[in-house]
C-alpha positions as CSV (number, residue, x, y, z in Angstrom):
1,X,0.0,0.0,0.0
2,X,2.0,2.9,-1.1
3,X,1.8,6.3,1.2
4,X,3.6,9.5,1.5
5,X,4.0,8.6,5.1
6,X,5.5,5.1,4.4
7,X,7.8,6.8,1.7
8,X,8.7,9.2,4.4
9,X,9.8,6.6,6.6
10,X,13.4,5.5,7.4
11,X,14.7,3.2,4.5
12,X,16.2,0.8,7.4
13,X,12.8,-0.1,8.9
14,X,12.2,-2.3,6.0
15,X,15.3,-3.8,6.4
16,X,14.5,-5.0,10.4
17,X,15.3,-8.7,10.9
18,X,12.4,-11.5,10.4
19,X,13.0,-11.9,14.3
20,X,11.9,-8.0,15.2
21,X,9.1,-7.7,12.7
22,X,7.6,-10.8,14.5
23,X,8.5,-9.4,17.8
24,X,6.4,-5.9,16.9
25,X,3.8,-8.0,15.0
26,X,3.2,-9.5,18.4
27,X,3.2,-6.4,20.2
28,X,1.1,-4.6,18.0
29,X,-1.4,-7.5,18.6
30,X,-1.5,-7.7,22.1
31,X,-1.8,-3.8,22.3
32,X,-4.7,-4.5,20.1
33,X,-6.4,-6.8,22.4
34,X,-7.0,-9.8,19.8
35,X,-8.9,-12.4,21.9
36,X,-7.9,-16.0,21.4
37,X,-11.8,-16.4,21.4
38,X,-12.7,-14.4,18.5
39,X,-9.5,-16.5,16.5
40,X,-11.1,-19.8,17.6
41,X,-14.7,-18.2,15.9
42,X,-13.3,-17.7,12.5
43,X,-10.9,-20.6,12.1
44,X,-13.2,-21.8,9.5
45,X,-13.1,-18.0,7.9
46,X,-11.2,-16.9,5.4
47,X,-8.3,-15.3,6.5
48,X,-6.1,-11.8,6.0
49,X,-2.6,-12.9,4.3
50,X,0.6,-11.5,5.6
51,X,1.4,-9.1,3.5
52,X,-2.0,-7.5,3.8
53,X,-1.6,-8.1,8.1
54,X,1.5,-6.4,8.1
55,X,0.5,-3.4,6.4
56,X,-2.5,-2.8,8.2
57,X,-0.7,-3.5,11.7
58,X,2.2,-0.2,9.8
59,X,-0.8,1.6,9.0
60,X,-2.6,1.6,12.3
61,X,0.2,1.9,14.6
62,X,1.3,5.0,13.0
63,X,-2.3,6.7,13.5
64,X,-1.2,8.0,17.0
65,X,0.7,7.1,20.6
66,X,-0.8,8.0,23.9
67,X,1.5,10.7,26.2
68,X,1.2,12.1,29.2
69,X,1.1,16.0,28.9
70,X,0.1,16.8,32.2
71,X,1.8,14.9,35.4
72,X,-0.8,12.6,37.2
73,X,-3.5,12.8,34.4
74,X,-4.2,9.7,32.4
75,X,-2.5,9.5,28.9
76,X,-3.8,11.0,25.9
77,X,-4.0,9.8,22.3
78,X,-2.0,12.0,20.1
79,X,-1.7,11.8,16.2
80,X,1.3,10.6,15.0
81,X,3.3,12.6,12.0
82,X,1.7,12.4,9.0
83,X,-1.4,11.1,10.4
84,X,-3.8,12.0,7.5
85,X,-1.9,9.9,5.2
86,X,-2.0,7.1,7.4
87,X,-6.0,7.4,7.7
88,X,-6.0,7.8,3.8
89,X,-4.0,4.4,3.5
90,X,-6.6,2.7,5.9
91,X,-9.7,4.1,3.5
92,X,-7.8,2.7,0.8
93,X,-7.2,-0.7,2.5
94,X,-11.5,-1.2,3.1
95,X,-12.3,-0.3,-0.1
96,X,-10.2,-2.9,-1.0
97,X,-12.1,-5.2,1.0
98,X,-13.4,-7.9,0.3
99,X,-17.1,-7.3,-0.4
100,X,-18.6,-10.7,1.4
101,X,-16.0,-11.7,4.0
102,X,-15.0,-8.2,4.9
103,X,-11.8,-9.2,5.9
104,X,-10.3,-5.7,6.6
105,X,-13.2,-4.7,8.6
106,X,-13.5,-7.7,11.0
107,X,-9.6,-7.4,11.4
108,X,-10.1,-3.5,12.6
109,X,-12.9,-4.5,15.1
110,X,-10.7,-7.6,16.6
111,X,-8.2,-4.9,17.3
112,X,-10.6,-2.0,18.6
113,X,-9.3,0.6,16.0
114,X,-12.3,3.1,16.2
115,X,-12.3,2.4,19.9
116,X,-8.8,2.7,20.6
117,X,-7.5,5.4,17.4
118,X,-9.8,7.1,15.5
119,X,-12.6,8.1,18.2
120,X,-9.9,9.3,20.6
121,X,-7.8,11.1,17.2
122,X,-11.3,12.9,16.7
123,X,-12.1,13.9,20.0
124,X,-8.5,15.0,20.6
125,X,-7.9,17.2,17.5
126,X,-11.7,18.5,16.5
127,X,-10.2,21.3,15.3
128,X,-7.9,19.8,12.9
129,X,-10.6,20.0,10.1
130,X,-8.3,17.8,7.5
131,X,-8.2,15.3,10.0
132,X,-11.4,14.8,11.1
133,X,-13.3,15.2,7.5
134,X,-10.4,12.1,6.9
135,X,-11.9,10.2,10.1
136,X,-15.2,10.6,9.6
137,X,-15.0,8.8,6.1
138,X,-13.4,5.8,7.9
139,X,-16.3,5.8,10.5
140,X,-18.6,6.3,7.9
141,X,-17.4,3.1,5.8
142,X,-17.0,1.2,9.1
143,X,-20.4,1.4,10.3
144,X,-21.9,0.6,6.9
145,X,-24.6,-2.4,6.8
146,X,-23.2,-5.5,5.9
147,X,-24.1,-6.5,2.4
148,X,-26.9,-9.7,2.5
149,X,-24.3,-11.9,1.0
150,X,-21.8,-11.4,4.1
151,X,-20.5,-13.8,6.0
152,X,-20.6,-14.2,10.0
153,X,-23.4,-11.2,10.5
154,X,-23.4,-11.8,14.0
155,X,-19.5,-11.2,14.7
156,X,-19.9,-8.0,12.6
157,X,-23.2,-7.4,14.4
158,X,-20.9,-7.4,17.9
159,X,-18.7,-5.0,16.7
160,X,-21.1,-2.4,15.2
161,X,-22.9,-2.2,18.9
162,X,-19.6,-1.8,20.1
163,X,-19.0,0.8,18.2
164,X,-22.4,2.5,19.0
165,X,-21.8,1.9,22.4
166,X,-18.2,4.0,21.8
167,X,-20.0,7.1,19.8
168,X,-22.4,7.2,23.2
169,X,-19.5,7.0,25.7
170,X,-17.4,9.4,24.1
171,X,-19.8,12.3,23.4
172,X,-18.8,12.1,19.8
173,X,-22.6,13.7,18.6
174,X,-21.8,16.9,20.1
175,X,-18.8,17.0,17.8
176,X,-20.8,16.1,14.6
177,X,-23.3,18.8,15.5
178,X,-20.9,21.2,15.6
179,X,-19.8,20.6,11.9
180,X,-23.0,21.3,10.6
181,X,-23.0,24.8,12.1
182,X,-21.0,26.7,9.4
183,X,-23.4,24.8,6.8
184,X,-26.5,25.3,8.5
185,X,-26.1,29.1,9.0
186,X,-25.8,29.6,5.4
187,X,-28.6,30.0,2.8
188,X,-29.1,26.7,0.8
189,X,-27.6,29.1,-2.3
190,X,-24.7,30.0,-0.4
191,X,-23.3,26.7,0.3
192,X,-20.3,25.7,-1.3
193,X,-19.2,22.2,-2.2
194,X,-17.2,21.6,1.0
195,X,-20.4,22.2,3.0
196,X,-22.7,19.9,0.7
197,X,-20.2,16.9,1.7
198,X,-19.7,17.8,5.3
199,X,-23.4,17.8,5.8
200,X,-23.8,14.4,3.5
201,X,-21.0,12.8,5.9
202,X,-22.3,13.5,9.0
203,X,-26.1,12.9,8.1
204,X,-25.5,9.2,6.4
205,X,-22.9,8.3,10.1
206,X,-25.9,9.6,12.2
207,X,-28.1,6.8,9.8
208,X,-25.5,4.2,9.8
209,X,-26.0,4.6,13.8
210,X,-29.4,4.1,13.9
211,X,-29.4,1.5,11.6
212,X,-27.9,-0.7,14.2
213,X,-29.9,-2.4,16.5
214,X,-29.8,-3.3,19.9
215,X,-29.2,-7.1,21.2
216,X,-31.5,-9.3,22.2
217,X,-32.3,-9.2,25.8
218,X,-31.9,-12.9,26.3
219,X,-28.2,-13.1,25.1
220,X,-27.2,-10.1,27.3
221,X,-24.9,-10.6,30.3
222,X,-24.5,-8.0,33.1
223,X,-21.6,-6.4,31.8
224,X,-23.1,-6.2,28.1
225,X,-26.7,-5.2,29.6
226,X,-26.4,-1.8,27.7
227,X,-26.3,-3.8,24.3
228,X,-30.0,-3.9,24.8
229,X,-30.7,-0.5,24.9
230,X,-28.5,1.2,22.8
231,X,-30.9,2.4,20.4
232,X,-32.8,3.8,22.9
233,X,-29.7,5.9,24.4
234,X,-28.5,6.6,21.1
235,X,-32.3,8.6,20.3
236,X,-32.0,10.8,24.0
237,X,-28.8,12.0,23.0
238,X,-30.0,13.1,19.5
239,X,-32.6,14.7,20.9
240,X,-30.6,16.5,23.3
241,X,-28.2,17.6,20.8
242,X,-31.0,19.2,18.7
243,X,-30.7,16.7,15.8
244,X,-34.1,16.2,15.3
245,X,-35.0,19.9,15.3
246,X,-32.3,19.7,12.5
247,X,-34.3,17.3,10.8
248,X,-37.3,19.6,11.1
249,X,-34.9,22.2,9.5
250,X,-34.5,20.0,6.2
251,X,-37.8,18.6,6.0
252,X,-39.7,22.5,6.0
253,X,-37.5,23.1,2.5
254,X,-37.7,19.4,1.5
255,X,-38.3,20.7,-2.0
256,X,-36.2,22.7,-2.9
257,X,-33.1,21.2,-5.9
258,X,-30.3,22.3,-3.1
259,X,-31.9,19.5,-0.4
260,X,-33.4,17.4,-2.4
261,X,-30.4,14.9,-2.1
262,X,-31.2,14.5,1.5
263,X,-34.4,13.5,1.0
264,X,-34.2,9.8,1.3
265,X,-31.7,10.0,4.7
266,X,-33.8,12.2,6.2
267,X,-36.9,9.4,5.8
268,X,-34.4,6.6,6.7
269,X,-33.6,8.4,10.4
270,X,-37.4,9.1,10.8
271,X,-38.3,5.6,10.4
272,X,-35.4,4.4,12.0
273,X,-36.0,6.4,15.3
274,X,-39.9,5.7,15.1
275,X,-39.6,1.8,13.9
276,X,-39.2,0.3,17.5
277,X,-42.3,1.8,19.1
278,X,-45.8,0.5,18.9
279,X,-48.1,3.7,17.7
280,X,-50.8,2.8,20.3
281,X,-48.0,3.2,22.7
282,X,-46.8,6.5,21.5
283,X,-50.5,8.1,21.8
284,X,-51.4,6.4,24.6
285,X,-48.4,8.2,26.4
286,X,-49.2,11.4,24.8
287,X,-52.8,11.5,26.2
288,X,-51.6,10.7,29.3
289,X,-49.1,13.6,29.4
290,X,-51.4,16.1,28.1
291,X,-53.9,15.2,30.4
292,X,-51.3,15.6,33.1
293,X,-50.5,18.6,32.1
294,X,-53.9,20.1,31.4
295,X,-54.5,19.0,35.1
296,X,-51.5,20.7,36.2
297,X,-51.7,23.8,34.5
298,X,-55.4,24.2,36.0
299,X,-54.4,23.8,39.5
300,X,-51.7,26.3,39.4
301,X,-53.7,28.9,38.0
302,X,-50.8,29.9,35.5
303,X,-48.8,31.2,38.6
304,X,-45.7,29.2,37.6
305,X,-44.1,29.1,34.6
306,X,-43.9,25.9,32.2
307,X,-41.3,24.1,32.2
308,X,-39.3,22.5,29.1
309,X,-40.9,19.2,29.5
310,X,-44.7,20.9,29.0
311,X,-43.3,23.4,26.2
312,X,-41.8,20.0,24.3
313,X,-45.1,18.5,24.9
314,X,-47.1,21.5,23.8
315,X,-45.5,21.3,20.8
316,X,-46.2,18.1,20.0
317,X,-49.9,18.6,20.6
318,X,-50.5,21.4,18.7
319,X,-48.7,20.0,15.6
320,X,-51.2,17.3,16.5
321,X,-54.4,19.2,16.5
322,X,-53.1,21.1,13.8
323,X,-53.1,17.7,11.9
324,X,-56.8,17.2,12.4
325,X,-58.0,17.6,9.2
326,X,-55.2,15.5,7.1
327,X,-56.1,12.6,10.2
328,X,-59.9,13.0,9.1
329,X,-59.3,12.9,5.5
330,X,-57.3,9.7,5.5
331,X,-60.3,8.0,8.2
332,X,-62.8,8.8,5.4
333,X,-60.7,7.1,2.7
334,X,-60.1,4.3,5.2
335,X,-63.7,4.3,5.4
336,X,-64.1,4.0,1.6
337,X,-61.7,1.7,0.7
338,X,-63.1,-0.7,3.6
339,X,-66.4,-0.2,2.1
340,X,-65.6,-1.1,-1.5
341,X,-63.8,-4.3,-0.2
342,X,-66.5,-5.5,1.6
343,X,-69.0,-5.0,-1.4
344,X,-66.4,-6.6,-4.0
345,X,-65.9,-9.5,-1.2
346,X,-67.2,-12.5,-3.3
347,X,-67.7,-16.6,-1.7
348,X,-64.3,-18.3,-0.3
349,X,-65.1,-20.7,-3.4
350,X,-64.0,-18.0,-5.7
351,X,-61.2,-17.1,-3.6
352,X,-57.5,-17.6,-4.1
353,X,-54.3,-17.9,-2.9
354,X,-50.8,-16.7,-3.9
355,X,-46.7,-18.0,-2.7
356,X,-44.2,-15.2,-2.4
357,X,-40.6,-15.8,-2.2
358,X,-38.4,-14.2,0.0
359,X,-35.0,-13.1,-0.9
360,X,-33.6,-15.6,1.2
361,X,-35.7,-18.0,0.1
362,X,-38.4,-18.2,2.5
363,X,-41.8,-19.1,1.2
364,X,-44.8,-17.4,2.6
365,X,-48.6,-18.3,1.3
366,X,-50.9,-15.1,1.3
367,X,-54.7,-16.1,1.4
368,X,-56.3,-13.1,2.7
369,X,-55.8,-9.9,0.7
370,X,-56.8,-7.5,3.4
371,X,-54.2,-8.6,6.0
372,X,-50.6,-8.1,5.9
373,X,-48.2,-10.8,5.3
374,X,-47.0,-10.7,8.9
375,X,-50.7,-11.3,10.5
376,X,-50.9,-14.1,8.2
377,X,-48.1,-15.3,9.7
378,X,-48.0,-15.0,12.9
379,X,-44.8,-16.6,14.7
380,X,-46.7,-18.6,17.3
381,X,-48.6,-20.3,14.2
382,X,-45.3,-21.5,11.8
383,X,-45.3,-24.9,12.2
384,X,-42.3,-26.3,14.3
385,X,-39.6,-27.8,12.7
386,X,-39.0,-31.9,13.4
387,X,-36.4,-32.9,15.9
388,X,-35.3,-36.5,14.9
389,X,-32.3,-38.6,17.2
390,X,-29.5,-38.7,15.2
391,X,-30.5,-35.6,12.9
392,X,-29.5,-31.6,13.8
393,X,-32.3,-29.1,13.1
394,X,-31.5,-26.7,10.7
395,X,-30.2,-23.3,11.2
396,X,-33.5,-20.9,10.9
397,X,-32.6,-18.2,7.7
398,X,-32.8,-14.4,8.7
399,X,-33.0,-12.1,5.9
400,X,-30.0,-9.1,6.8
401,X,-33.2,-6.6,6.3
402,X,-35.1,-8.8,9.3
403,X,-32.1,-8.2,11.5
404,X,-31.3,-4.8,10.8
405,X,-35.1,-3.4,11.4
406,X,-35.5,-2.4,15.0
407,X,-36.2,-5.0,16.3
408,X,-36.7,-4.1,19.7
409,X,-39.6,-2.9,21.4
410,X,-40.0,0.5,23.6
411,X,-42.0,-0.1,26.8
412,X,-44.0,2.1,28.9
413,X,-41.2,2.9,31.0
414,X,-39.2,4.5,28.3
415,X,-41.3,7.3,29.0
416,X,-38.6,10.1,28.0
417,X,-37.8,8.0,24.8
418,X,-41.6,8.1,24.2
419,X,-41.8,11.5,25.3
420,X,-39.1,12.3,21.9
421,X,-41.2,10.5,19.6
422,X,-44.0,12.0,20.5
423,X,-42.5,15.3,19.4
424,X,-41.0,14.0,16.9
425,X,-44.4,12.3,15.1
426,X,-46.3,16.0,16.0
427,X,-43.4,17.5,14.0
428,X,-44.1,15.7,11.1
429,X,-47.9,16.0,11.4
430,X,-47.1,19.7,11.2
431,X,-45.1,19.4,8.2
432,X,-47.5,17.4,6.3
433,X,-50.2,19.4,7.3
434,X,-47.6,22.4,5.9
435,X,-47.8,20.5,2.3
436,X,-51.1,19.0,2.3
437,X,-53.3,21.3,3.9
């Protein structure tokens, strides 16, 4: 992998004895904190040659060092010289990845790179423009989706929470948010080119976020408890970093040619953020609040003042009532549509039924036109599979758009991530009703 920073180097560390190299391969790898467990899970995986090892163990030990710049205080990640380069060689070396085993990027996760070098190299230099706008890209690529095809989901699955679990710790959304200030201040005519791509890179790693999903409950430990609600932290600190009141700012000049391009993220985080919650749940909670709040507000006689909770909350209900009308309109189509069913409905003798394919191959049968495939299928009602001596059940096949879905489920006692969707669904209420009066 050729880079100004290698070329840069001293000619003699190329020439270091076999013994040495090994030595610092070693030592790279232990500072890495490869587990002998996670070798023993892919001994049946394809593997990273050598050569390609080697270069990414250069590559990545060159990002930064930790030093000590003030006596008694922990150690501090600094970059290393040329440290751009370096993070230019490492985009390089994923995009030559391979596209189903993603070798490079389950190496990087053994090793804890975004933990260990590229989260602490953005926190510690945000200013450094060059050098973030570099990171960033490698975040982006590393928090992608796997491709359907991939192999091992589930390792890759572990590191991505990680990962989540890293952006959360480290308070790396502030930092993001900042970026888009310069951008967002400006006119959509006055943006240059620079701003277009800073707002694209930090809009599609805020979607690449919530596009991971929390683990399931049952395979949680203890000390991996926050696996399970990651999604759930992820959406308060969004919220309290004013993301979605950035989202609100895109969505009021959705059509104009300068936004259009963000379009399709800006739907992806909506549904994202809204996908785990039930929508009975979400009103339910917001009648409950207004009506604590009505009750609240009449007792005190408007002697105190509201507080931020009520004013989020008033918002959300009068986007809500302000949505009235469009709410009515689409009850009377309902109506009509369940109307003209019912008097087309003809005898089950006439009836039919129809086999879809899934893409991984799972058949479903559709009888009933008016239901959705999943209440046809309900998962108590799948037939179980045979257990014979002798013979091992089949792994069950999950489509990659099954597991990366939300599948988790907000409860009543979320109430403050209930409490941002409910602002968040009056928000768009008021902007339909903005566009569709």
């Amino acid at each position: 992998m050729a880079s100004p920073a290698a070329a840069s180097a001293p000619a003699g560390r190329d020439a270091e004895p076999a013994a040495s190299s090994a030595q610092h391969d070693e030592e790279e790898l232990e500072d890495f904190a490869v587990s002998s467990s996670d070798e023993e899970n892919d001994a049946n995986e394809p593997q990273l040659d050598q050569d390609m090892m080697n270069e990414l163990l250069l590559v990545c030990s060159n990002l930064g060092m930790l030093r000590v710049q003030v006596e008694g205080e922990a150690p501090v990640l600094m970059r290393g010289e040329n440290c751009v380069e370096w993070i230019h060689d490492l985009q390089r070396a994923i995009r030559r990845d391979h596209a189903k085993h993603k070798l490079v990027a389950k190496q990087l996760g053994k090793w804890k790179i975004l933990q260990k070098k590229l989260l602490p190299l953005l926190v510690n230099h945000q200013h450094d423009w060059k050098l973030v706008f570099s990171i960033l890209k490698v975040l982006v690529m590393l928090t992608m989706k796997p491709p359907r095809d991939s192999t091992n989901i589930a390792q890759q699955l572990k590191y991505l929470r990680q990962y989540k679990h890293e952006f959360l710790r480290c308070g790396v959304i502030p930092i993001m948010m900042t970026i888009l200030v310069d951008p967002l201040s400006r006119k959509s005519s006055a943006r240059t080119f620079q701003d277009f791509l800073n707002m694209e890179i930090v809009l599609t790693l805020i979607r690449n976020l919530l596009a991971i999903p929390n683990e399931d409950p049952r395979f949680v430990t203890s000390t991996t408890s926050y696996f399970s609600h990651l999604q759930e932290d992820l959406i308060c600190t969004l919220h309290e970093e004013n993301v979605y009141e950035m989202i609100l700012l895109f969505a009021q000049d959705i059509d104009s040619p300068e936004n259009r391009e963000w379009n399709l993220l800006i739907m992806e985080m909506i549904e994202l953020t809204l996908d785990c919650s039930q929508p009975k749940s979400v009103v339910a909670f917001a009648k409950k609040q207004w009506a604590g709040e009505t009750g609240k507000n009449s007792s005190s006689n408007g002697q105190t003042a509201p507080s931020r909770g009520s004013t989020v909350l008033n918002l959300g209900r009068n986007a809500a009532q302000a949505g009235g009308s469009l709410l009515e309109k689409l009850s009377s189509e309902k109506k009509a549509s369940a109307l003209h069913q019912s008097g087309s409905r003809r005898h089950s003798n006439f009836g039919g039924i129809m086999t879809m394919v899934g893409p991984t191959g799972r058949t479903t049968v559709l009888s009933d036109f008016s239901k959705t495939v999943y209440d046809q299928v309900p998962q108590a009602a799948k037939k179980p599979t045979s257990r014979r001596r002798g013979k091992k059940s089949a792994a069950p096949v999950t489509d990659i758009h099954e597991i990366f879905g939300g599948k988790g489920r907000v409860t009543e006692s979320d109430e403050y991530v209930l409490a941002v969707r409910c602002v968040l669904c009056g928000l768009i209420s008021l902007i339909l009703c903005c566009f569709y009066p």
